[in-house]
C-alpha positions in Angstrom: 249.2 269.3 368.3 248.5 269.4 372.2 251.1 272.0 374.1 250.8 271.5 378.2 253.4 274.0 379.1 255.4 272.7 382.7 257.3 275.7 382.7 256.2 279.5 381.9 259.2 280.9 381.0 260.1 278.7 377.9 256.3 279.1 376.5 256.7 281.7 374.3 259.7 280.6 372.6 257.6 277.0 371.9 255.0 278.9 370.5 257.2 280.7 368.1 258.7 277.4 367.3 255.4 275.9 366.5 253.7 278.3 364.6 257.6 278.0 362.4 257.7 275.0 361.9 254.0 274.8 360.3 255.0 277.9 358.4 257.9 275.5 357.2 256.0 272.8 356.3 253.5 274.8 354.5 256.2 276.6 352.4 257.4 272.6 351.8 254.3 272.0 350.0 252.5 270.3 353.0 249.0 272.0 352.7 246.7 269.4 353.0 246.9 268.7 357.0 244.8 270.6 359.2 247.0 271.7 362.1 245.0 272.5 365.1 247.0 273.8 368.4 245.4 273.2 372.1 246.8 275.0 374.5 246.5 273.6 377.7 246.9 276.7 379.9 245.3 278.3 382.9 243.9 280.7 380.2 240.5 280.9 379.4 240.7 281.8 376.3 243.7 280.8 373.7 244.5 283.0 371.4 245.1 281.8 367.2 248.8 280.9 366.6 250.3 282.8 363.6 252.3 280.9 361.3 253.5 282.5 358.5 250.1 284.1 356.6 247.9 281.7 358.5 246.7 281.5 362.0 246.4 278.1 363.9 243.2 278.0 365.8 243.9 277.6 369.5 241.6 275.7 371.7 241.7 275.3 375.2 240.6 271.4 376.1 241.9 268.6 373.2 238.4 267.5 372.8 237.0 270.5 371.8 240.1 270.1 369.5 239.3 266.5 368.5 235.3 267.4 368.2 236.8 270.4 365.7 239.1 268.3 363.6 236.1 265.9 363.0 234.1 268.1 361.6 236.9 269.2 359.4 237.4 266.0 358.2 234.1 264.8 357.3 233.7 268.1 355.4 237.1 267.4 353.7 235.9 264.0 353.0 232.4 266.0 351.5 234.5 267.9 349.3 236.1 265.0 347.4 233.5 263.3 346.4 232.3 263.5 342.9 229.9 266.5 342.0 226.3 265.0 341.6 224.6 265.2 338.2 222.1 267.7 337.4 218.4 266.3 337.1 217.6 265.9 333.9 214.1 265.9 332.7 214.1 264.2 329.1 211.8 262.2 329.8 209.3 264.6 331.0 206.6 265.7 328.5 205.6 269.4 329.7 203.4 269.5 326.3 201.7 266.8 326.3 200.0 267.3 329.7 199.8 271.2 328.5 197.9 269.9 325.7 195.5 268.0 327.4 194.3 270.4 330.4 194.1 273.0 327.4 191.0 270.5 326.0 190.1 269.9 329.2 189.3 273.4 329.6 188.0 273.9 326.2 185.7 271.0 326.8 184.4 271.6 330.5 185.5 275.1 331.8 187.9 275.3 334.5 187.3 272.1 336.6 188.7 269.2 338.5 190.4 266.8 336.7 189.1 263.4 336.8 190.9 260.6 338.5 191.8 259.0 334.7 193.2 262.7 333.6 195.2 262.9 336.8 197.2 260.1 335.9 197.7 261.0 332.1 199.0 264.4 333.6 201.1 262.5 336.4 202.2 259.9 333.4 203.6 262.4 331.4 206.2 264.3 333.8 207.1 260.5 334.9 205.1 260.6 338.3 203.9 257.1 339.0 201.2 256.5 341.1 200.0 254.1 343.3 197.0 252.0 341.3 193.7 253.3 343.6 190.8 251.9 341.7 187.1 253.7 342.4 184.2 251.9 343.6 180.9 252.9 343.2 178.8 250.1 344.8 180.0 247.2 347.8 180.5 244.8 345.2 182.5 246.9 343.2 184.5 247.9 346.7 185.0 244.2 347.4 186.0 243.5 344.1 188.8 246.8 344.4 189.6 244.9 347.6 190.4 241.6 346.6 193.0 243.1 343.6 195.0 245.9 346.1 193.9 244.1 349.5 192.8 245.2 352.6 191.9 247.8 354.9 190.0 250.1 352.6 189.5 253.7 353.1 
């Protein structure tokens, strides 16, 4: 609602008006619209409207207002979407990889894990990873090059 009053003397009583007739609407049932009030006045700063128990927010140029009544929409528009589903982790096999850094200590001390043991660990909490072969000579490097291509690093 944008309010450019032409004459000072009548201001007031539109302002009372206004903030009755959204007191009116709300008491109606209408409580889904955002009502925002700019005041175009020689004011620098516009005081909130009251109407009934709420108070309008008053702003001074309409598009602060309009910038303001985005926002509000997009975070009405937020708040009726769906809620998300929790992550579930079923599929994610905490003992498994327990059990197998447990006999990887009991068999080397407390040590890297090899590339091969990496992945089991990765495998079991469902953590793919990219295939990166080793190569220990240039013909096996060429050989890691021509299956996963080029540039190698």
């Amino acid at each position: 609602m944008i309010y450019t009053p032409v004459e000072q003397s009548q201001s007031e009583a539109i302002m009372t008006a206004i903030g009755e007739a959204v007191a009116a609407a709300r008491a109606a049932g209408v409580a889904d619209k955002p009502v925002l009030l700019c005041t175009m006045t020689s004011s620098a700063r516009s005081a909130p409207l009251g109407a009934g128990m709420e108070l309008i927010p008053a702003i001074a140029f309409p598009e602060n207002a309009v910038r303001a009544l985005g926002k509000i929409a997009a975070y009405a528009k937020w708040r009726r979407e769906p809620l998300g589903l929790p992550w579930g982790f079923d599929d994610a096999h905490a003992d498994e990889a327990r059990a197998l850094c447990r006999d990887i200590v009991a068999a080397r001390g407390d040590t890297w894990l090899t590339q091969e043991e990496l992945l089991r660990v990765l495998n079991a909490f469902g953590l793919p990873m990219v295939p990166s072969p080793a190569a220990h000579s240039e013909e096996e490097a060429a050989a890691v090059a021509a299956l996963i291509g080029f540039p190698l690093s």
